[in-house]
C-alpha positions in Angstrom: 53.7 59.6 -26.4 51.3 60.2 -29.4 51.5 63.4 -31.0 48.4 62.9 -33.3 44.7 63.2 -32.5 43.2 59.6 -33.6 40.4 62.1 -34.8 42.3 63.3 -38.0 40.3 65.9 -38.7 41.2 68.2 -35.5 41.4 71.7 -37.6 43.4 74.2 -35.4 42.0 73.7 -32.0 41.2 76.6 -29.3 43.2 76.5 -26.1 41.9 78.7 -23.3 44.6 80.5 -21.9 44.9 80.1 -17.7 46.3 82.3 -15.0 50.1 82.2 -14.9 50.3 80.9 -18.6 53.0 82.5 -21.0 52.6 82.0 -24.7 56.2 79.9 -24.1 54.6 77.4 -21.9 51.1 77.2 -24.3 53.8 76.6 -26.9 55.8 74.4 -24.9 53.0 72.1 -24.1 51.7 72.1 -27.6 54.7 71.2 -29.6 54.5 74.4 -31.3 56.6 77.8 -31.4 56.0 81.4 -29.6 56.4 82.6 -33.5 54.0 80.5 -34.7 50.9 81.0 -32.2 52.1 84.4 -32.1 51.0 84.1 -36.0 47.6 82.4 -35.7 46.6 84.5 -33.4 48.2 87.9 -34.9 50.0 88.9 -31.3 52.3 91.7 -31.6 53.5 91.0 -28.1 53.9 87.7 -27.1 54.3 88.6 -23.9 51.2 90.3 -23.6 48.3 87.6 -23.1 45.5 87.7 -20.8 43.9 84.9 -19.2 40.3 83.3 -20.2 41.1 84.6 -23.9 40.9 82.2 -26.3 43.9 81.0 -28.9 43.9 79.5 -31.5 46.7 76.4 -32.0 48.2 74.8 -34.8 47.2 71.5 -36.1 49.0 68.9 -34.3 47.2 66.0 -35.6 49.8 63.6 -36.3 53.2 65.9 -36.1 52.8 67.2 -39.4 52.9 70.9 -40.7 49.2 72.1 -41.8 49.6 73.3 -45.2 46.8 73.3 -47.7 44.7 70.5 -46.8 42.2 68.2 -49.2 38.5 67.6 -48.5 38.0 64.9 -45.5 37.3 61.3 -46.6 35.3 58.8 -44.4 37.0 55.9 -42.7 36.7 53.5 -40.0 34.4 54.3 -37.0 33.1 58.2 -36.7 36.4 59.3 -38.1 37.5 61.8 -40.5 40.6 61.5 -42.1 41.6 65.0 -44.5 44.2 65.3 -47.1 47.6 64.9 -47.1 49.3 68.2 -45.3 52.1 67.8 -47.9 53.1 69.5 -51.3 50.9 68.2 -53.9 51.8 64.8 -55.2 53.1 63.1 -52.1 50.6 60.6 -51.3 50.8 59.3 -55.1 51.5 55.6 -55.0 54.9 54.4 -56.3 53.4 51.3 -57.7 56.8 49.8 -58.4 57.4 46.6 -58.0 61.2 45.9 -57.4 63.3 43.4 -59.3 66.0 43.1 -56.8 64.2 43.0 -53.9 65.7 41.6 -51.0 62.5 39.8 -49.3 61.3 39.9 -45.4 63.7 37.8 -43.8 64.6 39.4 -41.1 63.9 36.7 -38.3 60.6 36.9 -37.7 57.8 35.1 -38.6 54.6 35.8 -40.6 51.4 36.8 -39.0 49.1 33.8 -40.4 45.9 36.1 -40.7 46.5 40.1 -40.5 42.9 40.5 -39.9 42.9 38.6 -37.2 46.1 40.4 -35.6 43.3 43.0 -34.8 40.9 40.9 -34.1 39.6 40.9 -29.9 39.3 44.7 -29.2 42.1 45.0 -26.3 42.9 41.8 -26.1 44.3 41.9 -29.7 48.1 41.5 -30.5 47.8 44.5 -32.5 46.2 46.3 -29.2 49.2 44.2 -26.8 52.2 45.2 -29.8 51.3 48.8 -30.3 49.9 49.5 -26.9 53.8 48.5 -26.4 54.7 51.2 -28.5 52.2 53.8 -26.4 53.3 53.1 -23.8 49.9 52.0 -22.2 50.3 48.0 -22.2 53.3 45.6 -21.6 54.4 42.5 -23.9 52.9 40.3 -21.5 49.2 42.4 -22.0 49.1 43.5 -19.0 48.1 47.1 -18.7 50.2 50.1 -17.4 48.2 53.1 -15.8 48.1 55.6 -18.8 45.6 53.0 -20.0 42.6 53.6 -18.8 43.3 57.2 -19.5 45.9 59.8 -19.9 46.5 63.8 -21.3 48.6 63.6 -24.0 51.7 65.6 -23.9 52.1 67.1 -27.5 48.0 68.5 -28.4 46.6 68.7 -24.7 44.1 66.0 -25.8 42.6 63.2 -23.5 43.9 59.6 -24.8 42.0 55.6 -24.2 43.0 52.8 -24.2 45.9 50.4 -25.6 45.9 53.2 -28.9 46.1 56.2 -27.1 42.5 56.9 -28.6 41.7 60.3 -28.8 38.4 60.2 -30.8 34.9 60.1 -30.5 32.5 57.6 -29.7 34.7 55.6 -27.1 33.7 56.1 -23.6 35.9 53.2 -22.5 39.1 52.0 -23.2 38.0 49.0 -23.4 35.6 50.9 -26.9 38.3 53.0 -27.6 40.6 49.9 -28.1 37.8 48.3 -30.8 37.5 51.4 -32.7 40.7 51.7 -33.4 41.1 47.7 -34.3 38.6 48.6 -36.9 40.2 51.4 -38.3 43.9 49.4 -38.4 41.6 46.2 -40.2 40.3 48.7 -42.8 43.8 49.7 -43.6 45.5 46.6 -44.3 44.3 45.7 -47.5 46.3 48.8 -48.9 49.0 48.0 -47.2 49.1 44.3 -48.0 49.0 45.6 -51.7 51.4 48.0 -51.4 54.0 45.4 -49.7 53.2 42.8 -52.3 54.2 45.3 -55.3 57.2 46.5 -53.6 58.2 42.7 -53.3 58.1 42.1 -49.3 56.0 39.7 -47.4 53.1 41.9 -45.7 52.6 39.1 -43.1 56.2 39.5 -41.7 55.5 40.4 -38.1 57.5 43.4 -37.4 57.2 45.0 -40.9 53.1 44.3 -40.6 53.5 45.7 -37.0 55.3 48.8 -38.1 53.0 49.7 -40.4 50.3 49.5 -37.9 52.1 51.4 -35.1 53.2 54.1 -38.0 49.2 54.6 -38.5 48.4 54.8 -35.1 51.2 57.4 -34.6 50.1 59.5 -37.9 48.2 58.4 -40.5 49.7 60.9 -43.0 53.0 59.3 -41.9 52.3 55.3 -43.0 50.9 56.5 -46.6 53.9 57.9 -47.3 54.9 55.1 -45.7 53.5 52.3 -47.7 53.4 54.7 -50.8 57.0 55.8 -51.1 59.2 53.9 -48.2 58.0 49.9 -48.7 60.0 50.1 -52.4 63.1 51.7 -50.6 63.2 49.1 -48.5 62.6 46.2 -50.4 66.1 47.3 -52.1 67.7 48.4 -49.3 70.9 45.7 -48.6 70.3 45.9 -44.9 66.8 44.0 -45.5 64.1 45.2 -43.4 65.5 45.3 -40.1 64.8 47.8 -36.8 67.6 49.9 -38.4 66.1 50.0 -41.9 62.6 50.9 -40.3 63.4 53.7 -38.3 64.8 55.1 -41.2 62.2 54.8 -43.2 59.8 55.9 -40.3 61.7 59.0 -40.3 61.5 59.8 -44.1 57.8 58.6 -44.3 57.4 62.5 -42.0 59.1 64.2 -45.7 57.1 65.9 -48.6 58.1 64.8 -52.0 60.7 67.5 -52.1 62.4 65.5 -49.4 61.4 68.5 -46.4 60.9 67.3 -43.1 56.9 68.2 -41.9 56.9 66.8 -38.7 55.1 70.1 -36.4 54.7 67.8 -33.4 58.6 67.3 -32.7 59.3 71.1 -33.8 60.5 69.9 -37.3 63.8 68.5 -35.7 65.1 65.3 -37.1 66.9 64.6 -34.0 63.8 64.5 -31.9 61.6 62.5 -34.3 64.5 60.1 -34.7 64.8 59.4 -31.0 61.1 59.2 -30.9 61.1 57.0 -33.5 63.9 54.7 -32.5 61.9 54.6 -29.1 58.8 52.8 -30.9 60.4 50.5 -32.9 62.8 49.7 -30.6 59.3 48.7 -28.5 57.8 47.0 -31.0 60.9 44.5 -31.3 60.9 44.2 -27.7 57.0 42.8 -27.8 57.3 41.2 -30.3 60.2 39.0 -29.3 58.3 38.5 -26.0 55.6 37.4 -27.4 57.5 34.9 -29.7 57.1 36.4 -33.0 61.2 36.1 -33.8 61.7 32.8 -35.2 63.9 30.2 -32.7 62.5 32.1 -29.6 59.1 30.3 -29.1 57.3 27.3 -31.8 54.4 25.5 -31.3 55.3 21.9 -32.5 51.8 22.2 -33.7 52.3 25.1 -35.8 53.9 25.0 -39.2 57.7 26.6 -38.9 57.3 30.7 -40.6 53.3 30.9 -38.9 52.5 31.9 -35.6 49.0 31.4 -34.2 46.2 33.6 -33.0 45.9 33.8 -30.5 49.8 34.2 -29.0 51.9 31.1 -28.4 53.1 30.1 -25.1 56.4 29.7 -24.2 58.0 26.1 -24.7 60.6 26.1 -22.0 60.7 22.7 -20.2 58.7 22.2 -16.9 57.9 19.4 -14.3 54.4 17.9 -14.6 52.2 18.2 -11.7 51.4 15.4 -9.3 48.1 13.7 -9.9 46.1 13.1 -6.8 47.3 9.7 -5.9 50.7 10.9 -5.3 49.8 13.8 -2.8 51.4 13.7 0.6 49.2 12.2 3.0 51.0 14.0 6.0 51.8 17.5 6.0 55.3 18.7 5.1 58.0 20.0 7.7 57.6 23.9 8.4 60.0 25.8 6.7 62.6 27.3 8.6 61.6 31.3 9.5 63.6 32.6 6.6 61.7 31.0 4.1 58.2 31.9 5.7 56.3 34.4 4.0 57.4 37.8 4.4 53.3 39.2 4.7 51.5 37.0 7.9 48.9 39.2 9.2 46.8 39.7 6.0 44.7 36.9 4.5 47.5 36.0 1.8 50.6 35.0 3.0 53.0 36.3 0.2 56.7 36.1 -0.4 57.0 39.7 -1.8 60.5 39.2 -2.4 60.2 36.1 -5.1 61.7 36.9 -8.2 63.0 33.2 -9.2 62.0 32.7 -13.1 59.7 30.0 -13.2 59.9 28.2 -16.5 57.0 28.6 -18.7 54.6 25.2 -19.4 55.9 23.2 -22.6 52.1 22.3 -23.7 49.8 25.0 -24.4 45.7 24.5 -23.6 43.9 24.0 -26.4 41.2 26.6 -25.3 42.8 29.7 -24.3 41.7 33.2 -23.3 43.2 36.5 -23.2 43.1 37.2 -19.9 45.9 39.7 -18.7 47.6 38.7 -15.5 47.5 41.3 -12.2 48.7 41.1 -9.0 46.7 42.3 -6.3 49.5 44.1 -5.2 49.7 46.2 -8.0 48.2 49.7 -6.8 47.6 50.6 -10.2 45.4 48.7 -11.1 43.8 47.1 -8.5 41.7 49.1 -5.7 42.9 48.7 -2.5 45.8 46.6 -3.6 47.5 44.5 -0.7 47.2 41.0 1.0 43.1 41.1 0.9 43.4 42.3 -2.3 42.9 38.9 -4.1 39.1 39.2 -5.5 39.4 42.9 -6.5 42.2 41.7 -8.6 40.5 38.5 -9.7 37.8 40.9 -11.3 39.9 43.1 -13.0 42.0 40.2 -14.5 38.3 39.1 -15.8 37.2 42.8 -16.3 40.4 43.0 -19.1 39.4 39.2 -20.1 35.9 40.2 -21.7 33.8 38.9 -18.3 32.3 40.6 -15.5 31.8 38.9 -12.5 27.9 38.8 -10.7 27.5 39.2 -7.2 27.6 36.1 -4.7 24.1 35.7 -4.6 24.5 34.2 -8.1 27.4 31.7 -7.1 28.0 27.8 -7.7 28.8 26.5 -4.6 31.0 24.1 -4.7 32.2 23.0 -0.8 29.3 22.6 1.5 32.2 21.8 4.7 35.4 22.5 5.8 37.2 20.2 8.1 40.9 19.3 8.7 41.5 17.4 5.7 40.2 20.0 3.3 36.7 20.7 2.0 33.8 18.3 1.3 32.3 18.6 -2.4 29.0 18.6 -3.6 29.3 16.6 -6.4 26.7 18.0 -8.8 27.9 21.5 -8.1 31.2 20.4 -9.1 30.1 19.2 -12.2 27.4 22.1 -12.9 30.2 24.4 -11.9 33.0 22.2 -14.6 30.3 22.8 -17.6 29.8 26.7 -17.2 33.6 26.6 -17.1 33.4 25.0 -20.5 31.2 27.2 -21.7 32.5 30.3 -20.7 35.9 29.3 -21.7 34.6 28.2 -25.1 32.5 31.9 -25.4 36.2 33.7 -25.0 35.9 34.4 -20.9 37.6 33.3 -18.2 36.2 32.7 -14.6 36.5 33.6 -11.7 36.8 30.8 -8.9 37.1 30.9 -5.3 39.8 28.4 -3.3 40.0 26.7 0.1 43.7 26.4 1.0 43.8 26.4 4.4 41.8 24.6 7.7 40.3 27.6 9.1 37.3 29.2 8.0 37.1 32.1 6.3 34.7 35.0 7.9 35.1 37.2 5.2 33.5 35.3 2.1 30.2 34.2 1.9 30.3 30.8 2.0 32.7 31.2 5.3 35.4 28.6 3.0 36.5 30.4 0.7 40.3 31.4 1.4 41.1 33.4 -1.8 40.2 34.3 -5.4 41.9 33.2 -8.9 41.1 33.8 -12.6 40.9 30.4 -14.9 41.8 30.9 -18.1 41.9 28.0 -20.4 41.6 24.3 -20.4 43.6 21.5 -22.0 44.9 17.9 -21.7 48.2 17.3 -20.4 51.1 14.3 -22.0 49.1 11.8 -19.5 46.1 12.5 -20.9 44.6 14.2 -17.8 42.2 17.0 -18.4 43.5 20.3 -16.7 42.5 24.2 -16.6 45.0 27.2 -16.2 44.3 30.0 -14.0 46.2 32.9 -13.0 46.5 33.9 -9.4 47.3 37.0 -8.1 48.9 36.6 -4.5 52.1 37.2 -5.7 54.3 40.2 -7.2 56.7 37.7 -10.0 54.2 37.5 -12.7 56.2 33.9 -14.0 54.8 32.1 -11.0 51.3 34.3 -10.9 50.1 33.9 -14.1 48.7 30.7 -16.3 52.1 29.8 -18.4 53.5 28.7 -14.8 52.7 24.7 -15.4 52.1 24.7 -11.2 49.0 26.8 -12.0 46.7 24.0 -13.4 43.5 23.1 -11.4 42.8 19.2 -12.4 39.7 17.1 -11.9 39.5 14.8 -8.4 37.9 11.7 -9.4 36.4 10.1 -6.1 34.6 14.0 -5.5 34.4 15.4 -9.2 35.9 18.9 -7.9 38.5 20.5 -9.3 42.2 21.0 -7.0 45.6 21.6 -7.6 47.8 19.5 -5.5 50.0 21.0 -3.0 51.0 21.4 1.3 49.2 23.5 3.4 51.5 25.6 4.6 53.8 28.2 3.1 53.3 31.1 0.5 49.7 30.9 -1.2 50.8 30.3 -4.6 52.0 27.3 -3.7 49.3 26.1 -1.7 46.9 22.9 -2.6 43.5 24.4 -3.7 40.3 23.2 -3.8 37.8 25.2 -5.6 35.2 25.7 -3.7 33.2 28.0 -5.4 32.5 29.2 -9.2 31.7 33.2 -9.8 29.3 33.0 -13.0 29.8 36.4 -14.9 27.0 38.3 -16.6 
């Protein structure tokens, strides 16, 4: 929950009262007090209100008490952002810089570029790590449903995207989530200052990360923040650890006199504590699944202390697929009935009940997009989820990836037959269809292909091969040197075998027809199917 409008200069808003209201539930709703709209709105009895009347409610831009407030001052996007709520002289800079301070090492590595942590609008880590803290994306960037749009709880106001947006000019998420970017980027000079004069590394991913999170939760907040709270910690014998933060989150909601202003949690320490423990205890959690804690995930590649943009993959050890020599020739003994897929009747036979960890691929492709993995049988966020489900999902796995996907009209068609032994490729369609891959990949955006996996035709497509849909993702070259390209692929609930870090999910290039396939039977649970791809999906 966010309890500040991301437009900081919300005055006192008007709330117009509805049948069956009381002034108890207005207040409820807007983290305020019976007393204090009672106030605003001079009520002598608060239990005399009438509906379609207007109130007037108190500021509950970032959780902060409204006392007397400076003029506005002009920051990123259309946003305002006034003066400090507090008693004068909180947001006076400490400027100290500490002789005994006891450094970032807290286990995680630095950020290499903190611009470029909120660089790609919501495909961002910034977007992925906060977003975490909303509540409106996972660690793995895949989106929960509050992100496309939600109320929030503590001012009524309508939230976007990974930030929990409420401002203006966004009429997307997907806008909302590059505003926002913008504003964080035009912060960090400050704070990298700030950090560096209090004697702690700025790049140190969870204290850069709670810094950012701490401004998207209340502006007011992280200059007290960075102002006040960097200092304390850079002496505080803990080091700058979850514990230390929340602690300092928590203060960074005091005046100067050391009184707690924090209207959106009803001025209780106990409920801002818990809702601050709940961030940060987020942000660890994304940030050590996304490798940012040194000894979880290193790119030989990368220098120990830096991790790259975009995110590392995982380096846990994986088999190598098969090239194309060493495919079965004959097709493989039918599993026994318990091992069938548990969905038949639909065009994607699914084992819905897979949860085995698959291990993560050891190499990482050298060209890599952000592209968020989905299942199509996730109703949230893919129409009509289920086993036909597969192109829907396909889309919006592009759709998040920066791409969207033309109509069939516009497709490369790859297979010109089907027979019994798979499709037959048009060569120069193959290789027309590889370079706009390239291209595409090396623009930022994945693409969407369609797969043959199975001997009979498919009525349902346009080509009448096509079997189902998946989203490639990135390209690289494997230990033997073979060229290969990651997709993820959405028949399937366990997001380790669906998306690209499974090393199964790698299309590589057939010599003798110049198409792209990834080896496999023909029988048994789509995802771990042969595919051929048999047609390419250009976007727009």
């Amino acid at each position: 929950m966010t309890v500040r409008n991301n437009v900081s200069n919300r005055d006192p808003s008007n709330y117009r009262i509805r049948e069956r209201d009381t002034l108890s539930k207005i207040a409820a709703r807007n983290n305020t007090t019976v007393d204090e709209l009672a106030r605003l709105n001079n009520i002598s009895d608060p239990n005399k209100i009438r509906a379609g009347a207007t109130l007037k409610l108190p500021s509950a831009t970032d959780g902060f008490d409204r006392t007397a407030a400076t003029p506005g001052q002009t920051t990123a996007g259309a946003r305002q952002t006034p003066g400090d709520t507090f008693d004068a002289g909180t947001t006076a800079a400490a400027g100290l810089t500490s002789p005994n301070a006891s450094g970032t090492n807290n286990g995680y590595r630095n950020i290499q570029d903190l611009s470029a942590f909120t660089r790609g609008g919501s495909n961002s880590e910034a977007a992925i790590v906060v977003g975490t803290s909303e509540g409106n994306r996972r660690p793995d960037g895949t989106f929960t449903s509050s992100y496309g749009g939600h109320t929030d709880p503590g001012n009524a106001a309508h939230n976007r995207g990974s930030f929990s947006y409420q401002g203006t000019g966004a009429n997307t998420p997907q806008q909302a989530d590059q505003i926002w970017n913008r504003e964080l980027a035009s912060k960090t000079p400050r704070y990298e200052a700030a950090a560096r004069a209090a004697g702690l590394d700025p790049n140190n991913a969870l204290l850069a990360s709670t810094y950012f999170d701490l401004h998207t939760q209340s502006p007011r907040a992280a200059q007290n923040f960075i102002n006040r709270e960097l200092p304390k910690l850079a002496q505080d014998p803990r080091g700058v650890t979850r514990e230390s933060l929340i602690d300092a989150r928590v203060n960074a909601y005091r005046n100067d006199q050391g009184v707690l202003r924090a209207a959106g949690f009803n001025h209780s320490e106990s409920r801002l504590r818990a809702d601050q423990t709940r961030r940060e205890t987020a942000l660890v959690t994304a940030l050590d699944a996304r490798g940012y804690r040194s000894g979880t995930t290193q790119n030989p590649a990368v220098p120990q202390g830096q991790v790259p943009v975009p995110t590392p993959r995982p380096t846990t050890a994986a088999p190598t697929p098969r090239p194309a020599s060493e495919r079965p020739t004959t097709a493989p003994t039918p599993r026994p009935a318990s091992e069938r897929p548990t969905t038949t009747n639909g065009a994607t036979p699914t084992n819905l009940n897979d949860t085995e960890r698959v291990a993560a691929s050891t190499d990482r492709a050298a060209v890599q997009t952000r592209t968020p993995w989905i299942s199509q049988y996730d109703a949230g966020q893919v129409e009509r989820a289920g086993d036909k489900a597969c192109f829907r999902a396909a889309t919006a796995m592009a759709r998040q990836g920066g791409a969207t996907v033309t109509d069939p009209s516009r497709r490369i068609q790859v297979a010109t037959n089907e027979g019994p032994n798979g499709i037959t490729v048009d060569r120069q369609a193959a290789e027309r269809g590889r370079n706009y891959i390239d291209q595409q990949l090396a623009a930022g955006k994945p693409v969407v292909v369609g797969v043959n996996h199975r001997s009979d035709r498919n009525v349902g497509n346009a080509d009448g091969i096509t079997d189902h849909f998946v989203v490639i993702t990135g390209r690289g070259v494997d230990q033997q040197g073979r060229a290969y390209y990651t997709f993820n692929d959405p028949a399937t609930r366990n997001q380790s075998r669906g998306a690209d870090t499974n090393p199964n999910n790698r299309f590589y290039v057939d010599e003798n027809t110049g198409g792209l396939n990834r080896p496999g039977p023909r029988t048994g649970n789509v995802v771990g199917r042969q595919f051929d791809v048999s047609m390419i999906r250009p976007n727009a």
